[in-house]
VOGU-3710 file (C-alpha; in Angstrom, 3 decimals, decimal comma):
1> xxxxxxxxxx> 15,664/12,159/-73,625  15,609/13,949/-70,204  12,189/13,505/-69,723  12,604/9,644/-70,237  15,523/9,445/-68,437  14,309/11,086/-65,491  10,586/9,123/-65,999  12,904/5,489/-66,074  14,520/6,633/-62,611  11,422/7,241/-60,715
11> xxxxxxxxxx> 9,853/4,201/-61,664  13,048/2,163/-60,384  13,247/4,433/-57,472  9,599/3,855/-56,966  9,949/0,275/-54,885  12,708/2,324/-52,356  9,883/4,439/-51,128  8,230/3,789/-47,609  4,467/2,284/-48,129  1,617/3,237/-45,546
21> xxxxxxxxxx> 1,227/2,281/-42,050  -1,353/0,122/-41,965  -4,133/-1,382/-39,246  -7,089/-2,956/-39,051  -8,765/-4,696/-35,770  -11,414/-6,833/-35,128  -12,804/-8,728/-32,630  -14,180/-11,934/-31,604  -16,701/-13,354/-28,960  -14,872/-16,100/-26,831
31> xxxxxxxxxx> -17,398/-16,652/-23,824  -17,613/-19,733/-22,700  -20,841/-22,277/-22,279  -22,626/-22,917/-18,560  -20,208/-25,068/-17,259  -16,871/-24,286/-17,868  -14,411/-24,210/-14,944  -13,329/-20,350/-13,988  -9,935/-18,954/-12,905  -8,185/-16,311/-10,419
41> xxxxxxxxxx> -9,169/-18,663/-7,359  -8,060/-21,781/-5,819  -10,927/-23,912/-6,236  -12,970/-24,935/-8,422  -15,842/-22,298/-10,054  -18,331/-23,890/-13,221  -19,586/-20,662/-14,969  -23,309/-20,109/-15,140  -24,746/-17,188/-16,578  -23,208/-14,044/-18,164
51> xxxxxxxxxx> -22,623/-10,762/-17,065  -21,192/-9,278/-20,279  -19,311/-11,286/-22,911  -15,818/-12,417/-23,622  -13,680/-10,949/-26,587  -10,494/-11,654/-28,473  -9,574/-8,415/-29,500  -6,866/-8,122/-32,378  -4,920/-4,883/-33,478  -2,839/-6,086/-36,594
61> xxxxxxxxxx> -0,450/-3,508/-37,770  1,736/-3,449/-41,206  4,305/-1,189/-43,301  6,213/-2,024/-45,681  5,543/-6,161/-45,556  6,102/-6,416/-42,548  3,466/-7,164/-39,303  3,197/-6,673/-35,953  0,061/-8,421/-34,280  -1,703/-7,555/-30,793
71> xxxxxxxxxx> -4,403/-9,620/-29,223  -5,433/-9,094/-25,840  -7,712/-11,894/-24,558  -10,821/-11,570/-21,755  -8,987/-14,557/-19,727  -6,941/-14,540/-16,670  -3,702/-14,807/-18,478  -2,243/-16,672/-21,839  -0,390/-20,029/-21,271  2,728/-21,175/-23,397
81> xxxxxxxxxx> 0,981/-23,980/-24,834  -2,069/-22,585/-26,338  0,020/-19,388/-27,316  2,015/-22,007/-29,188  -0,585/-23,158/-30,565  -2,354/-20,194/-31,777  1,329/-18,672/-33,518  1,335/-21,713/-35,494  -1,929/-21,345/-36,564  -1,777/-17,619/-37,158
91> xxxxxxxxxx> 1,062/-18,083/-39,166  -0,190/-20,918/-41,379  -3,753/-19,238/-41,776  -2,801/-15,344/-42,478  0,602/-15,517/-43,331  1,941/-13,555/-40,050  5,100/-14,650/-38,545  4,199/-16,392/-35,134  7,096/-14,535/-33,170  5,522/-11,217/-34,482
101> xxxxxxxxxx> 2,236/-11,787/-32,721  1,461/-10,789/-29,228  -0,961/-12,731/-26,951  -2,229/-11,164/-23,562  -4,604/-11,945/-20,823  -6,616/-8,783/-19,443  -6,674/-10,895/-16,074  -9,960/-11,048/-15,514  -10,865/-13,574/-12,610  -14,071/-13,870/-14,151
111> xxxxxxxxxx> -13,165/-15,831/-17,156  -12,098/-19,315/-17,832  -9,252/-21,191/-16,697  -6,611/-22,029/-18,414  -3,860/-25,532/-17,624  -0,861/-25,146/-15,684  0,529/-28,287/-15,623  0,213/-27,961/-11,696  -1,981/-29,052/-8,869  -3,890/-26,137/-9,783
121> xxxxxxxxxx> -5,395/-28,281/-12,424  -6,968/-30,672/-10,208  -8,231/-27,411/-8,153  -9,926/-25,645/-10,696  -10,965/-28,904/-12,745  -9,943/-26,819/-15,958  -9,165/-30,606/-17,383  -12,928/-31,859/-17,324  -14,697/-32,172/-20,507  -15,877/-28,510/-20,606
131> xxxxxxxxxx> -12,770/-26,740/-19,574  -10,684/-29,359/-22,691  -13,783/-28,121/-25,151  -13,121/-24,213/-24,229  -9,547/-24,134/-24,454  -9,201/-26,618/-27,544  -11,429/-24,527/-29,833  -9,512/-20,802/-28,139  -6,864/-20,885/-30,953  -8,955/-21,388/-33,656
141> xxxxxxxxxx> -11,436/-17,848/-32,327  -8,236/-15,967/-31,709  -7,232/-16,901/-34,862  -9,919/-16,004/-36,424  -9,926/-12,598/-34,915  -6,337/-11,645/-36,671  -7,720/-13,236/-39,764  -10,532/-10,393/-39,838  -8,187/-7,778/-38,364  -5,649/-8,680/-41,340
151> xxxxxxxxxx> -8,491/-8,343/-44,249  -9,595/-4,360/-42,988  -5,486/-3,232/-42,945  -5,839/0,473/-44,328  -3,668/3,757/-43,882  -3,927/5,571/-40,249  -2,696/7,632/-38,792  -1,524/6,901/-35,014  -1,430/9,321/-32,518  -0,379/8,906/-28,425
161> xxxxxxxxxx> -1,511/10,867/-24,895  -1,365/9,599/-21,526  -3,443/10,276/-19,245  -3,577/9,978/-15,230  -6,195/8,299/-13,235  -5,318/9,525/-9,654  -7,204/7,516/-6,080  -8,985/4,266/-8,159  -5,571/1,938/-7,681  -4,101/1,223/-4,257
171> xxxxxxxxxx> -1,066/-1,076/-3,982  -2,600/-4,152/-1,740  0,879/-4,744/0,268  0,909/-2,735/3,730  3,791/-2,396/5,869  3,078/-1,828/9,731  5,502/0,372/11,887  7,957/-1,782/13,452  7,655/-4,832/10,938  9,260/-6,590/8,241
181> xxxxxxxxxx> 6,309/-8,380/6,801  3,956/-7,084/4,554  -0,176/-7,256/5,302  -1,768/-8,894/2,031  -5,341/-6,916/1,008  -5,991/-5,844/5,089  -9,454/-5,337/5,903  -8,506/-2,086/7,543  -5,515/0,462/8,161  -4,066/2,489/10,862
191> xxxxxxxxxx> -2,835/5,749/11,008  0,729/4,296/11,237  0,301/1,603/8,111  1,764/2,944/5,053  1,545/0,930/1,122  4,155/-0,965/0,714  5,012/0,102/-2,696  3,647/2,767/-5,142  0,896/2,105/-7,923  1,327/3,551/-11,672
201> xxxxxxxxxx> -1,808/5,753/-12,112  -0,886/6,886/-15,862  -3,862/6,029/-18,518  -1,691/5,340/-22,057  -4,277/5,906/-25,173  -2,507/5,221/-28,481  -5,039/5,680/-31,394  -5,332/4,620/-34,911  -7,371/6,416/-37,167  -7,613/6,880/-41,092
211> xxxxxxxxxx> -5,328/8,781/-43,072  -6,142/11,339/-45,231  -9,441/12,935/-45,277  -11,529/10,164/-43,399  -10,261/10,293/-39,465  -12,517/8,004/-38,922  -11,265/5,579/-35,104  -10,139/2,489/-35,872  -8,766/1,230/-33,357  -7,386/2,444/-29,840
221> xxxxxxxxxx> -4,894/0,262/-27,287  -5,417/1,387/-23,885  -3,289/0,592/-20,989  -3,982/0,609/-17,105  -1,846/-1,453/-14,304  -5,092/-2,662/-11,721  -6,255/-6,062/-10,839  -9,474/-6,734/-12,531  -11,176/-8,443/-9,558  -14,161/-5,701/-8,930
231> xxxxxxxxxx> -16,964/-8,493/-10,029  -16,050/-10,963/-6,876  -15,889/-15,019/-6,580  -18,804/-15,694/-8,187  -20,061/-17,931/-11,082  -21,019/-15,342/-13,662  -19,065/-14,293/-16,774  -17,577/-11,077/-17,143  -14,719/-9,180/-18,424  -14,664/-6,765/-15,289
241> xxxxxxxxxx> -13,499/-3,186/-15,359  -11,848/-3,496/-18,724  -14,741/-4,690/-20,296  -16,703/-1,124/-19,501  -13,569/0,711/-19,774  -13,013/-0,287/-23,547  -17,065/-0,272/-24,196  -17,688/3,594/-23,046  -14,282/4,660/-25,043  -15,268/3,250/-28,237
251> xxxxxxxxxx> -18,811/4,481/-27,450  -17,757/8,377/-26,851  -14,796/8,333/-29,369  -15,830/6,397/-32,174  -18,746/3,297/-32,694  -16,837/1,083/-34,865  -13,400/1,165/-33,240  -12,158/-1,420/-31,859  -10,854/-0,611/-27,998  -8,504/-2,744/-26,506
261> xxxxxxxxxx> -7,184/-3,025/-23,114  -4,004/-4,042/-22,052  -3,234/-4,877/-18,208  0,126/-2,937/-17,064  2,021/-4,599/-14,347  -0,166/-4,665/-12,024  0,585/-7,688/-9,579  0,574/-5,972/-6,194  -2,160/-3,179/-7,460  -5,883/-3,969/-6,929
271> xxxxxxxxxx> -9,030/-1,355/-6,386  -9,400/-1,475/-2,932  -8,952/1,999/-0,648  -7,357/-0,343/2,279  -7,570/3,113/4,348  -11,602/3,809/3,982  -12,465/-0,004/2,820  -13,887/1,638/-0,361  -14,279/-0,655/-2,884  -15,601/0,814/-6,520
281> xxxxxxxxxx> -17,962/-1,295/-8,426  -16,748/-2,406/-12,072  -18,952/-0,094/-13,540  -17,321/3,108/-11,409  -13,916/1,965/-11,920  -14,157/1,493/-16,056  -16,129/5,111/-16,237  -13,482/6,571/-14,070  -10,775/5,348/-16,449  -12,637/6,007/-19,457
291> xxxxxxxxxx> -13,039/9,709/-17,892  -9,606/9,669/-17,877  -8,955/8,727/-21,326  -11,500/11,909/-22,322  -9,101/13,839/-20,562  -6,168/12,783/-22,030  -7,742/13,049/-25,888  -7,407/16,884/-26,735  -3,482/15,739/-26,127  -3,038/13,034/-28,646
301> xxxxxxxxxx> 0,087/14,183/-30,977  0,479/12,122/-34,110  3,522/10,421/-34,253  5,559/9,495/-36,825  5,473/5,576/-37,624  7,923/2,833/-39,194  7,712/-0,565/-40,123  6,739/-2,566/-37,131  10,466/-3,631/-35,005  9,757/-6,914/-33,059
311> xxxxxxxxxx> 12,133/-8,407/-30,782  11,820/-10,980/-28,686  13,983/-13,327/-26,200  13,411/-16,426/-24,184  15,091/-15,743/-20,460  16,005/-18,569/-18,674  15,426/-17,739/-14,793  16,131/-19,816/-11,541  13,786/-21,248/-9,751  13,350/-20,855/-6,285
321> xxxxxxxxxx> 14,719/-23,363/-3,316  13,020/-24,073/-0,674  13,656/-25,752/2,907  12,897/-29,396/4,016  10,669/-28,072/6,297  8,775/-26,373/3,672  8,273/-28,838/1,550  7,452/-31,624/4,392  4,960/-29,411/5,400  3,472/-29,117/1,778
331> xxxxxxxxxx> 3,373/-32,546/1,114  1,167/-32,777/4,675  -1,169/-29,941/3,641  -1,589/-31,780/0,302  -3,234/-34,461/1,441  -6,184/-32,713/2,472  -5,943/-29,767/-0,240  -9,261/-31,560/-1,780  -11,109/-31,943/0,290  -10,595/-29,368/3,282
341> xxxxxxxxxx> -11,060/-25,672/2,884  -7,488/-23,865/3,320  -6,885/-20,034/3,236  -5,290/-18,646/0,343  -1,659/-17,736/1,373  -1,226/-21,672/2,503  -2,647/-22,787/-0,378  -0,813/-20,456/-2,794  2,375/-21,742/-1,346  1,665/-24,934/-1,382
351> xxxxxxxxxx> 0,803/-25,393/-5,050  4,033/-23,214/-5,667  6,358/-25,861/-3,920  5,231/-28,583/-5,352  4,976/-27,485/-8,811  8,533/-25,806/-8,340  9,620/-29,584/-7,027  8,241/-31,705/-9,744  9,573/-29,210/-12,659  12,921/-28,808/-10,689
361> xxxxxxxxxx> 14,470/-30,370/-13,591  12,707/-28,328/-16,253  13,822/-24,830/-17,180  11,413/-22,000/-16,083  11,282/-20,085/-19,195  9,803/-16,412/-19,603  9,635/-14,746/-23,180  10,223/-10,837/-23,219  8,378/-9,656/-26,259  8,985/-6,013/-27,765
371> xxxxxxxxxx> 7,103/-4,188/-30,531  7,654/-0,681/-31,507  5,830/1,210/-34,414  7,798/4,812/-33,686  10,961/6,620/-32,542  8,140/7,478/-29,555  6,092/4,385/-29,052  6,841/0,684/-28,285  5,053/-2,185/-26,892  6,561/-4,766/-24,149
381> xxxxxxxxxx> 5,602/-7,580/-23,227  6,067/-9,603/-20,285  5,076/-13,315/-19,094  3,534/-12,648/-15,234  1,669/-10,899/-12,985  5,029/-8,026/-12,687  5,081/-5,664/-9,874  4,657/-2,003/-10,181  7,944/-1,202/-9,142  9,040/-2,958/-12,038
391> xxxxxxxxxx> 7,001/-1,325/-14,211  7,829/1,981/-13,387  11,471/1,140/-13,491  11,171/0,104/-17,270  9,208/2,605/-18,318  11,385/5,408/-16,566  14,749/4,051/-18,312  12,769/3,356/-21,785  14,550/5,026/-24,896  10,606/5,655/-25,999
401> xxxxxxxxxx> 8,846/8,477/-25,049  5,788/6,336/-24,337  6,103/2,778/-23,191  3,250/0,921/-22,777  3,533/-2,660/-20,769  1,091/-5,578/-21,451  1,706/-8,039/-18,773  0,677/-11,825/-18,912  1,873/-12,199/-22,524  2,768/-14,628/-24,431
411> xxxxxxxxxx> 2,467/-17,483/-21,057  2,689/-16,935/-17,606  5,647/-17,766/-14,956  3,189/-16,603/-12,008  3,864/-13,669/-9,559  7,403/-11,478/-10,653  8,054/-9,186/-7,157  10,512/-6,809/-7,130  13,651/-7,574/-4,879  12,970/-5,536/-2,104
421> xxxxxxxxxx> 9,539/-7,552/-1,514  10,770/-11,434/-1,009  12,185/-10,488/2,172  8,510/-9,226/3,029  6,541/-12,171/2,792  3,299/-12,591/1,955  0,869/-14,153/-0,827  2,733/-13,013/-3,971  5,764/-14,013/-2,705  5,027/-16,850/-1,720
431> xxxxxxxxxx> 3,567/-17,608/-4,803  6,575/-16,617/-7,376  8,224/-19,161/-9,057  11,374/-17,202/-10,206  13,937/-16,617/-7,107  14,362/-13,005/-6,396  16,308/-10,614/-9,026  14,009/-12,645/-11,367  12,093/-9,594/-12,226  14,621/-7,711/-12,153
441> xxxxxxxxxx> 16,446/-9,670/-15,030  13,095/-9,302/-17,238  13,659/-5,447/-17,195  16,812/-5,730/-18,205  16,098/-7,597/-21,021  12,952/-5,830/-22,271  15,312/-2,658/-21,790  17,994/-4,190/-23,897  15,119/-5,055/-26,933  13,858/-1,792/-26,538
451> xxxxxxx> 17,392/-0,490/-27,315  17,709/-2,621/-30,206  14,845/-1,717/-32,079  14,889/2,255/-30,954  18,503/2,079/-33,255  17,449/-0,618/-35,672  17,060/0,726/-39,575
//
């Protein structure tokens, strides 16, 4: 009677216990045809020719019924619509709650544009018949990239390092002696000139390999803050520094895993020495992070992992004001935007004012995504190009032991500066659409989800 007795409980006990953590990954190629219009610059660029292909790579995690999704994208960024898009369709086709998936850009400036709803449109002529074809088939291929990452889930094991990648970033904002504006990418330095701001030179590895006798990589989410701008203006395809990055780690550390990169806030970091005018090549800068990464291996420590906690919030920010001389003088430059050659800066500010003035009446919303798998690991992400101060402020008040950022998740609001920068001037500023604190209000909300799911149970 014991025996049964004791046999009966177990059984009903048996549905109380915690299942395996689960992952599988996948990937899928998303490069574009000749043609198709390119982004990170203010004109128009038709691709033609390929340097090394396009991916959507997916990391879909699971425990216990419930999933936590990661794709990070070989584009400049993700826009609201076509992340909107892709949820629903994720949702419908593999049975993963939209809100639970994460969509990021690596920020590539040698990948397709994607629609703002701006004058940057017309600019980069992302609405002609190639750039429509490219983005209306991009939910169906990420899609189909969680879809195979869904079908391989199996037991791993995840472990964590972080690593340090010390002289390949520089932050691209220079302040002279004596003034209150900052230089934007200067061609050369003084003795006197000094960065602006800091860069974040840790390399975060998190790995996921099999349980149980067969260690076997499956996949590995790597996470950098840098611009990836080291192939130039041109016309060809490539996914730039992360491409090789992700390519020699999954060579070295394991064939058939599937690497993927996600950009840390990098919006005032790029891979220019402004003080010898050294500027790596893409292949130099993704070896010297995937040397890095080597370093940092003999240090991965398994953590201990828990259903997936995703939280996520919609933040309403302000938008910036600007001055009736501004915008007179925007609606001047304007006119010859088309047709006339401008430099950057101008044209960065113009397109900012007037899209600013014809959504004045329409909310500028930013989603603040969180995902954490352990008491020592969680995922944030956030909907810009953020500055590194920002970044280094939310990591450094994190509740997790390792935080790693993905910026330009989930849509884009543009350029986030810290506080201290607006008074400083300059391209990203005068690019941001948020007015200043904006940023700062992101970090407090990603720290506030991070909170929430560190105590959830």
């Amino acid at each position: 009677m014991t025996t049964r007795l004791l046999l009966c409980f177990s059984l009903i006990a048996l549905p109380l216990h915690a299942g395996d953590f689960r992952v599988g990954a996948a990937r899928v190629d998303i490069t574009p045809k000749d043609g198709t219009p390119l982004g990170g610059y203010y004109h128009f660029r038709g691709s033609a020719g390929v340097l090394d292909p396009l991916y959507a790579k997916t990391i879909v995690m699971e425990k216990d019924g419930t999933h936590a999704v990661i794709v990070v994208l070989d584009l400049s960024g993700t826009v609201r619509p076509i992340v909107a898009a892709t949820r629903k369709l994720i949702q419908e086709q593999c049975g993963i709650e939209g809100d639970h998936v994460l969509i990021s850009g690596t920020h590539t400036h040698s990948g397709p544009q994607q629609p703002r709803g701006s004058m940057m449109d017309d600019l980069t002529k992302v609405n002609s018949p190639p750039g429509v074809a490219y983005m209306s088939a991009l939910p169906g291929r990420i899609t189909e990239s969680v879809k195979q990452a869904k079908a391989k889930l199996a037991p791993v094991n995840a472990s964590v390092a972080i690593g340090k990648a010390e002289g390949i970033s520089f932050n691209r904002r220079i302040l002279r002696e004596g003034q209150q504006e900052a230089i934007w990418q200067p061609k050369a330095l003084t003795a006197k000139d000094r960065p602006a701001g800091p860069v974040d030179p840790e390399v975060g590895v998190l790995l996921f390999q099999g349980a149980g006798t067969d260690a076997t990589p499956v996949a590995s989410l790597l996470n950098f803050a840098m611009h990836p701008t080291s192939v130039g203006g041109g016309v060809k395809i490539s996914a730039d520094y992360p491409g090789v990055f992700t390519k020699l780690v999954s060579e070295r550390h394991g064939p058939e895993m599937i690497s993927v990169f996600a950009n840390g806030t990098c919006g005032n970091i790029n891979h220019t020495d402004y003080i010898t005018g050294k500027r790596r090549s893409t292949l130099e800068l993704g070896t010297a992070l995937a040397d890095a990464a080597d370093a940092a291996w003999p240090n991965l420590k398994v953590v201990g992992t828990f259903a997936p906690r995703v939280r996520s919030e919609q933040v309403t920010l302000r938008r910036r004001t600007f001055t009736e001389a501004q915008i007179a003088k925007a609606k001047d430059m304007v006119a010859n935007m088309l047709t006339t050659k401008f430099g950057t800066v101008p044209m960065a500010e113009t397109v900012c004012i007037l899209e600013t003035l014809d959504k004045k009446d329409k909310p500028l919303l930013a989603e603040v995504q969180v995902i954490a798998i352990s008491d020592d690991v969680a995922v944030v992400a956030l909907p810009g190009e953020i500055f590194v101060e920002l970044g280094l402020a939310l990591k450094k008040a994190s509740p997790f032991k390792h935080t790693f950022i993905a910026e330009l998740s989930n849509g884009s609001i543009g350029y986030v500066p810290n506080k201290e920068a607006y008074p400083q001037g300059n391209y990203e500023i005068v690019s941001a659409r948020g007015e200043a604190g904006s940023g700062e209000k992101l970090v407090e909300v990603a720290l506030k989800l991070l909170n929430e799911a560190k105590t959830a149970k």
